[in-house]
SEVEXNU-720477 format. One record per residue (C-alpha): x, y, z. Coordinates in steps of 0.02 Angstrom, whole numbers, padded with zeros to 5 digits, always signed. Example, Ala and Ser with C-alpha at 12.3 -4.5 7.8 and 13.67 -1.06 7.14 Angstrom:
<kemis>
+00615-00225+00390/+00684-00053+00357/
</kemis>
This chain:
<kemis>
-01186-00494-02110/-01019-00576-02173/-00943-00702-02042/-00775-00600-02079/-00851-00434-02019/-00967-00536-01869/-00903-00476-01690/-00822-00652-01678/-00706-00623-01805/-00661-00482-01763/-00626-00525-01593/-00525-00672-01638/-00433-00572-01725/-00397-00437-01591/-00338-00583-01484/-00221-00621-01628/-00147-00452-01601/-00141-00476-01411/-00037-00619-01430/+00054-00553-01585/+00119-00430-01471/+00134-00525-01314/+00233-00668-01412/+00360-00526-01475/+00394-00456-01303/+00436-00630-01240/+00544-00649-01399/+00638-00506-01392/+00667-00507-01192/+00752-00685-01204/+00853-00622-01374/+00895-00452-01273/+00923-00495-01086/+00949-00699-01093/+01021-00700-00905/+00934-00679-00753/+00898-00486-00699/+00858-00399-00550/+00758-00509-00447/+00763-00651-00568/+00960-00690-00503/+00851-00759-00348/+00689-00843-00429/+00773-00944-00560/+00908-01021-00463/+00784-01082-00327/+00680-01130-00443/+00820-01235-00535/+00869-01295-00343/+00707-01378-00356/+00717-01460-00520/+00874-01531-00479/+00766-01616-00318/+00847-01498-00188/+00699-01468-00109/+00773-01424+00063/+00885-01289-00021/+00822-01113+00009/+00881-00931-00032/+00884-00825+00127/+00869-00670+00010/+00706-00739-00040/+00561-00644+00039/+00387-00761-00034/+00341-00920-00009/+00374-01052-00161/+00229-01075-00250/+00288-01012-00418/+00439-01129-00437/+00326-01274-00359/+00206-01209-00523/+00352-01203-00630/+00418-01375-00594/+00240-01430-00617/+00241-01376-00791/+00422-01391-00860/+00381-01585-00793/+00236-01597-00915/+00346-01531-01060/+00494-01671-00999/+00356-01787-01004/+00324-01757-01206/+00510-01719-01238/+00625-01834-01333/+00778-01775-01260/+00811-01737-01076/+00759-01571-01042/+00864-01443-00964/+00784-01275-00905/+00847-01124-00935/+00824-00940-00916/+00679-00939-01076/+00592-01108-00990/+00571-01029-00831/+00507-00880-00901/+00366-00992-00999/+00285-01024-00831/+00235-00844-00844/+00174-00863-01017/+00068-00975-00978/-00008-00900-00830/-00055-00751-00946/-00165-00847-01050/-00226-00963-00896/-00272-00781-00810/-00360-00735-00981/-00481-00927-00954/-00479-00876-00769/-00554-00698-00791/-00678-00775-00921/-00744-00905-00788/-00756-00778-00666/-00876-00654-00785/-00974-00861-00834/-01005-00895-00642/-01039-00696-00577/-01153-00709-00717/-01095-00556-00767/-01203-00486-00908/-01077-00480-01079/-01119-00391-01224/-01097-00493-01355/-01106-00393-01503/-00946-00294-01449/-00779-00319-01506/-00664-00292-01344/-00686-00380-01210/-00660-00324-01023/-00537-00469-01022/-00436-00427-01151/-00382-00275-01076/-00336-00329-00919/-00226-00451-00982/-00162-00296-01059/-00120-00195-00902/+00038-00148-00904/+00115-00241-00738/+00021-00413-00792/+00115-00384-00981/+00287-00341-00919/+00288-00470-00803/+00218-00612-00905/+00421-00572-00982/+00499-00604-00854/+00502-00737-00708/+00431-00627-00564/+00287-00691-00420/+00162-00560-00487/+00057-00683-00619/+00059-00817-00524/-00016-00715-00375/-00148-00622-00461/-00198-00795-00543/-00223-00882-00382/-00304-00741-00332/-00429-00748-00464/-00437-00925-00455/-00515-00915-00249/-00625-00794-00321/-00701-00918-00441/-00738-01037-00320/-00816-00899-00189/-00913-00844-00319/-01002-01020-00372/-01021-01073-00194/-01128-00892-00174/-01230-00973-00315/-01247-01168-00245/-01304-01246-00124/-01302-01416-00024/-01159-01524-00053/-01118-01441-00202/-01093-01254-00110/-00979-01362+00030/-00867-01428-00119/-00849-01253-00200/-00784-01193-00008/-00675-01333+00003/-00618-01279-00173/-00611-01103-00124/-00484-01145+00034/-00385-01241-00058/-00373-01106-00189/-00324-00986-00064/-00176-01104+00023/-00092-01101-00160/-00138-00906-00159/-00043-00885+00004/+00115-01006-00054/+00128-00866-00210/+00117-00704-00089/+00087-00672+00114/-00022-00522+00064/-00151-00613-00034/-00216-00663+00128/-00317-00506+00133/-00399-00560-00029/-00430-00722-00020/-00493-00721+00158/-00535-00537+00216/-00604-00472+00039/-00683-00612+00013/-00744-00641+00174/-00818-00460+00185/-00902-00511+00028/-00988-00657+00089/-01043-00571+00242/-01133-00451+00157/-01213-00585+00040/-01264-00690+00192/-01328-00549+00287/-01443-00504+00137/-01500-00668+00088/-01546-00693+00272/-01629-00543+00320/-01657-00454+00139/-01571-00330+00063/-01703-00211+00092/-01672-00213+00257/-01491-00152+00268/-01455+00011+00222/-01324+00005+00075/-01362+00133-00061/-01265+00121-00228/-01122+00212-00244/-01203+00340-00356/-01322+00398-00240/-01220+00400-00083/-01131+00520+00035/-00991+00506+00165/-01128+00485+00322/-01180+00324+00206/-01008+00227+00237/-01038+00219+00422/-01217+00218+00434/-01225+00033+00310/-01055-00027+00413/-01171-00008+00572/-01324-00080+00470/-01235-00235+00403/-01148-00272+00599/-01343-00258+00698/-01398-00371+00563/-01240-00505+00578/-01234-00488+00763/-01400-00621+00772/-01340-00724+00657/-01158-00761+00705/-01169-00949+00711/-01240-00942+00519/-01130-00834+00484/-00957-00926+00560/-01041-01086+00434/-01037-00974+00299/-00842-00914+00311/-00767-01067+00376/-00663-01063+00218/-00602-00868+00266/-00586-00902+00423/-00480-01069+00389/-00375-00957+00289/-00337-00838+00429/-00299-00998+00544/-00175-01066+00405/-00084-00890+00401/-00085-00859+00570/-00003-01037+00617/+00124-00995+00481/+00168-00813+00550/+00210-00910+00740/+00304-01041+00646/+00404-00934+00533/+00409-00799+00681/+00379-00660+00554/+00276-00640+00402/+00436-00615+00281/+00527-00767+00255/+00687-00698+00208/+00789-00545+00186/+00698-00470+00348/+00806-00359+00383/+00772-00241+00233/+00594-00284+00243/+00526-00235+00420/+00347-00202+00425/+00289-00018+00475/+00145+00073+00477/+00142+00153+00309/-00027+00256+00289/+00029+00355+00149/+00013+00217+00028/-00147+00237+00028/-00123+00406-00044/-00028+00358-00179/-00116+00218-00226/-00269+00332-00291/-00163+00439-00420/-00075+00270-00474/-00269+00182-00528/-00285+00350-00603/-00144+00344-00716/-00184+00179-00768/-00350+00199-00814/-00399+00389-00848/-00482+00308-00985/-00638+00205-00886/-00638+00375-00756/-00726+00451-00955/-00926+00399-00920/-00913+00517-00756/-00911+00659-00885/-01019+00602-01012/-01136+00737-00918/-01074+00884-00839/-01233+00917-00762/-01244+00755-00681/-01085+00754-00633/-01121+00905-00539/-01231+00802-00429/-01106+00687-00351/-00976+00784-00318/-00903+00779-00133/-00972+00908+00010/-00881+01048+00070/-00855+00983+00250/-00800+00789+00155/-00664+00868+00057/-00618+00980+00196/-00617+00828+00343/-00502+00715+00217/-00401+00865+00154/-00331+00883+00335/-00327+00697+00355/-00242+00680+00213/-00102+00830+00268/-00095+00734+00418/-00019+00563+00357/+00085+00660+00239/+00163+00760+00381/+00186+00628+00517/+00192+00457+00427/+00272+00494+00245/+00410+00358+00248/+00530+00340+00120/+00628+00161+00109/+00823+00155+00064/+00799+00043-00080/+00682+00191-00192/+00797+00332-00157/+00964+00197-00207/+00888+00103-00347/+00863+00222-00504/+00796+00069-00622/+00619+00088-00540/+00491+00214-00598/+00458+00269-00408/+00618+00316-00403/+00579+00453-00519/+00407+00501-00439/+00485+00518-00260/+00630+00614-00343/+00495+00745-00372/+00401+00756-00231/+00570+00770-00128/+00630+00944-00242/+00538+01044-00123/+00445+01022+00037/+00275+01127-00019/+00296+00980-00153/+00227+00854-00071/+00095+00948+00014/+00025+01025-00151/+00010+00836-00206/-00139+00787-00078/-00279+00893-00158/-00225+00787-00319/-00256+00634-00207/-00398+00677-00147/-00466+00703-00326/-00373+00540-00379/-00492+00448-00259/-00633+00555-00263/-00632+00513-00457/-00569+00319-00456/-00713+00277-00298/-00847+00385-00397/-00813+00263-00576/-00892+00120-00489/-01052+00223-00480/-01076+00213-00665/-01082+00335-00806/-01158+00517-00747/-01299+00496-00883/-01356+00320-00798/-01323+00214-00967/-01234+00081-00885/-01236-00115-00897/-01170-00230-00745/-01008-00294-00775/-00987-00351-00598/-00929-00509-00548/-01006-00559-00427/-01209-00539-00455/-01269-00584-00289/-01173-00465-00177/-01251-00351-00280/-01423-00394-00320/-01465-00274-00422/-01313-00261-00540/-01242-00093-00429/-01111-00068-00331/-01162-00033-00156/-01056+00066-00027/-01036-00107+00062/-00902-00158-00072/-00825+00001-00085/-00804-00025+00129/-00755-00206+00113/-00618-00150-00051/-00538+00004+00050/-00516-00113+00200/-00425-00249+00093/-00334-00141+00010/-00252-00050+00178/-00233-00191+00256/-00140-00268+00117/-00024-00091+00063/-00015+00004+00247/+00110-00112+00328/+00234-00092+00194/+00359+00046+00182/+00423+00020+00030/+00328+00087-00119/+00290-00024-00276/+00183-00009-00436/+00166-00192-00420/+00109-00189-00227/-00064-00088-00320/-00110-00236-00446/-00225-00333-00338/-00316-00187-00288/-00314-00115-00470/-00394-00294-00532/-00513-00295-00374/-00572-00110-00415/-00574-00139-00635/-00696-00309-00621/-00808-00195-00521/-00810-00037-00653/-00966-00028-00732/-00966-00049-00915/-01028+00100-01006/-01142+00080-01149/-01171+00235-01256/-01335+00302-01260/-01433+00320-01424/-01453+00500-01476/-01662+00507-01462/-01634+00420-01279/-01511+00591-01232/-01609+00689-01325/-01772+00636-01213/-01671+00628-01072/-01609+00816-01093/-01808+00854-01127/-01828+00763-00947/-01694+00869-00851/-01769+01034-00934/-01939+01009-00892/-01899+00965-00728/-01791+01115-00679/-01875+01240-00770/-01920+01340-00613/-01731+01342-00607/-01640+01418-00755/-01486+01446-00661/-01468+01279-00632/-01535+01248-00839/-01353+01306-00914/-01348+01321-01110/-01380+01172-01232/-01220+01044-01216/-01061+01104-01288/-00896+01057-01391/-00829+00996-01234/-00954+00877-01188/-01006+00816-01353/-00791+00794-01341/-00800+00719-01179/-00964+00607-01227/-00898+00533-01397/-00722+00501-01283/-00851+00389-01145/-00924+00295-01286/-00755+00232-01361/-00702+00215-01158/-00661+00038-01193/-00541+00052-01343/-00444+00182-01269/-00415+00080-01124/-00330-00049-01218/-00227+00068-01333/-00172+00177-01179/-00127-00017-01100/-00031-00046-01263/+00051+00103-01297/+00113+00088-01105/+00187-00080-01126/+00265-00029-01281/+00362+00106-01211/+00392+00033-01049/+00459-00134-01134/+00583-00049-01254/+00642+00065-01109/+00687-00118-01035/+00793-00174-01184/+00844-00041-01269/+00902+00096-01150/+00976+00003-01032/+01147+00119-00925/+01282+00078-00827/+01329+00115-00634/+01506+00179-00633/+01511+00063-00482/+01459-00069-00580/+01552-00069-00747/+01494-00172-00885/+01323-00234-00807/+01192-00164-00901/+01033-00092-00803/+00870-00073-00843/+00718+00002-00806/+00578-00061-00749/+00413-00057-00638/
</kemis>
C-alpha cells in the first residue's frame, strides 16, 4: 500500500481539514466581530484587569470563578516572554487562549483513550477524537472567549489522572490522586458545577471499581446495558451499597481525592455564602427537574448519527425495547414535572439571540404543546441510554475510557446510575436553560458510546442462519428476509462515524455564519448589531 493512501495519511490529512476550518472560523470572527460580544464585554475586561496586575479587581456581574483569565495570563505571559516588543492583549489574544485549549482538549482526549486503554482501531481514518473536537458548542466556543473550553478541559484533565490511578498502585496510584485533586481544584476555579464531575462522577466511578476489585465483579449484580431492564437499576444500586457497606474504611482511602473535592467546595459555598459569585440575583438556584427532560432530545439532536447501530437490526432491536408498565410509570412521571415544575427564566423569553429562545417559543404556542413533547422525551432517552448498549447486531468494539470500571469492555447499568446522577445534580438546580449547560454530560455520555464496527457480510449472513434456526418453531416472530430499509439503515450504521463528523461540520458551518453574517438590530438598541448564538 502507498504511504499516501495508508490510514496515517489520510488522517493527517483530515486533521488538516479540522484545523483548515477551525483556523477560518477564528479568522473570520476577529475580522467580523473584533469587539467584545455578549458575555465577552465581562470576560475580557477582567481578564485584562489581571494583566494589568489588578488582581483584587473583580466584576460583580461575573457569575464563575477565574480560572480562565488566570489560564489566559498564563499563556499570553509565555508569548511576552518570546516577544520583541511589549505585548498588549487584545480582543484576538484573549480569544487564542481558547484556541489553544481546542487543540490541548484534542492531546487531552487522546491521553485519556492511551491510559483507559481504550482499544483504537487503527486502520480507520476518523478518530473518536476528532469529532468531538468537532461538536458544535466546543467549535463555536473555541471563537470566542467564553468559560466552556477551559471547563470541559479541566474536566478531562481530572479524568486522566482518575483513570491512571485506577491502573497504579503504591506510591505511584497516591501521586496520580494527588494529581487528580489538584486537577479538580483548577476544574472548580473554571466552573462551580464541575464539582459533580470531578468529585461525584468520578467518585461513583471509583466506587464501583473498588467494590469490584475487592469483592469481584461477579459478585455484584450489574448487567450490561444491553441486557437490562428497569428492576436492574435498583436491584445493582442495592448490590453495589451491601457490598461497600463492609468496606467503608477502604473505601473512604480510595476517594480521599473526591471527597477532598467536596470539602474544598463546600468551604467555598460558606465563604462565598452562595454558590454564584456574582450577579445572584438573576441567578437563584431552583429546583428545575425538567431539564432533565430536555436534555435527552438535545443529545439526540446532536448525535442522531451514533443512535444508527441500534437499527442495524430491526429484529434485535425489537428485543430491548422498554416494557409496557416502564414507559407507562415514566410517561406519567414525566407529565408530572412538566405540569408542576416547568420553569421558564426571564432571560430565554427576553433574549432572542439564543437558540432556546426559539425552542421555548414553540412549546409555549399552545398548552397541549408541551405535553405532546414528553412521549418524544421519553423516546429521546429511551434511544440516547439504549446507544451505550452497543449496536443491535452485537458487532461492537470498546471504546470506553475507562477499562476497569468496566471489565469486560461493556457498559454496565452502574455507569448509566452513576451518569444520570451527575448529570441531575449538575442541570436540576438551574432554571435557566442552556445548550451549553448539556456539554459535560454530552462528552461524559459520547466517550462511553460504543464504537460500531460493521460486520462482514458471511458473519450476518451466519448470524441470520443462527436467528432462523433458532426461532423456527416461531415463524411469526421469523418476519421476511431483511429489507430496503434495513439494508438502508445498516449501510447508514457502518458509515455511523463519518456522518457524525459531517452532521458536526455542517452544524458549525451554519451556526457560525448565522453569527457573522445575519446579525439584526433591537429598535431599542440602534446600531448594535446582534447575533445569534448557542
Amino acid at each position: 500500500m502507498s504511504y499516501f493512501a495508508s490510514p496515517e495519511f489520510l488522517r493527517v490529512l483530515l486533521l488538516g481539514f479540522i484545523t483548515s476550518l477551525h483556523m477560518t472560523w477564528r479568522r473570520l470572527a476577529n475580522q467580523v466581530v473584533p469587539e467584545p460580544y455578549l458575555d465577552e464585554f465581562f470576560h475580557i475586561p477582567q481578564a485584562q484587569a489581571y494583566w494589568l496586575g489588578k488582581w483584587s479587581q473583580w466584576d460583580p456581574k461575573i457569575t464563575t470563578p477565574p480560572g480562565l483569565y488566570v489560564f489566559s495570563y498564563a499563556v499570553n505571559s509565555v508569548r511576552a516572554f518570546f516577544s520583541k516588543e511589549e505585548l498588549r492583549p487584545s480582543v484576538n489574544e484573549w480569544r487564542f487562549a481558547n484556541v489553544l485549549l481546542l487543540y490541548l482538549l484534542l492531546v487531552a482526549l487522546y491521553i485519556l483513550a492511551a491510559v483507559g486503554r481504550r482499544i483504537v482501531h487503527h486502520e480507520n481514518i476518523l478518530q473518536r477524537e476528532f469529532s468531538i473536537i468537532c461538536f458544535p458548542l466546543i467549535f463555536f466556543f473555541s471563537g470566542i472567549y467564553y468559560t466552556d473550553l477551559f471547563s470541559v478541559f479541566t474536566v478531562v484533565l481530572s479524568e486522566i489522572f482518575w483513570t491512571a490511578g485506577t491502573n497504579s498502585q503504591g506510591p505511584v496510584k497516591v501521586l496520580f490522586q494527588a494529581s487528580h485533586f489538584s486537577a479538580g481544584l483548577v476544574s472548580l476555579s473554571a466552573r462551580q458545577t464541575n464539582i459533580f464531575w470531578v468529585a461525584v462522577y468520578l467518585g461513583g466511578l471509583q466506587v464501583i471499581e473498588s467494590v469490584k476489585q475487592r469483592v469481584g465483579a461477579r459478585e455484584v449484580h450489574d448487567p450490561p446495558v444491553s441486557e437490562s431492564y428497569f428492576e436492574d437499576f435498583p436491584i445493582t444500586s442495592i448490590s453495589l451499597a451491601q457490598s461497600a457497606v463492609p468496606m467503608i474504611p477502604q473505601l473512604l482511602f480510595d476517594l480521599w481525592p473526591q471527597l477532598s473535592l467536596l470539602a474544598s467546595f463546600a468551604a467555598f459555598v460558606v465563604w462565598n455564602s452562595g454558590v454564584v459569585l456574582g450577579d445572584r440575583d438573576n441567578h437563584v438556584p431552583a429546583i428545575h427537574l425538567a431539564q432533565m427532560l430536555y436534555i435527552w432530545p438535545a443529545i439526540v439532536f446532536f448525535s442522531w448519527p451514533l443512535l444508527l447501530p441500534l437499527f442495524s437490526d430491526l429484529r434485535g432491536l425489537r428485543q430491548r425495547l422498554p416494557r409496557l408498565t416502564t414507559t407507562v410509570t415514566f410517561l406519567a412521571l414525566m407529565l408530572a414535572i412538566v405540569n408542576f415544575n416547568t420553569i421558564i427564566h426571564p432571560f430565554t423569553l427576553a433574549d432572542n439571540r439564543h437558540y432556546t429562545f426559539y425552542v421555548f417559543a414553540i412549546l409555549r404556542k399552545h398548552w397541549l404543546i408541551r405535553y405532546a413533547a414528553v412521549p418524544v422525551y421519553f423516546l429521546c432517552a429511551w434511544l440516547v441510554l439504549g446507544t451505550l448498549g452497543g449496536a443491535t447486531d452485537a458487532t461492537v468494539s470498546s471504546s470506553k475510557s475507562v477499562r476497569v470500571v468496566y471489565g469486560d469492555d461493556t457498559v454496565r447499568v452502574s455507569f448509566i446510575l452513576v451518569w444520570l446522577i451527575a448529570t441531575s445534580l449538575s442541570l436540576i438546580a438551574a432554571p435557566l436553560v442552556e445548550p451549553r449547560y448539556f456539554l459535560i454530560p454530552w462528552l461524559t455520555w459520547r466517550l462511553a458510546v460504543p464504537e460500531y464496527i460493521a460486520p462482514s457480510e458471511e458473519k450476518r449472513k451466519r448470524t441470520e442462519l443462527e436467528r432462523k434456526s433458532s426461532s423456527s418453531n416461531n415463524s411469526s416472530m421469523d418476519g421476511p428476509s431483511p429489507s430496503a430499509i434495513q439494508s438502508l439503515l445498516r449501510t447508514a450504521a457502518a458509515h455511523s462515524a463519518w456522518l457524525e463528523l459531517v452532521w458536526y461540520v455542517l452544524v458549525d458551518v451554519v451556526t457560525c455564519y448565522l453569527f457573522l453574517y445575519r446579525g439584526f438590530e433591537w429598535p431599542q438598541e440602534p446600531g448594535n448589531v446582534q447575533r445569534f448564538m448557542w
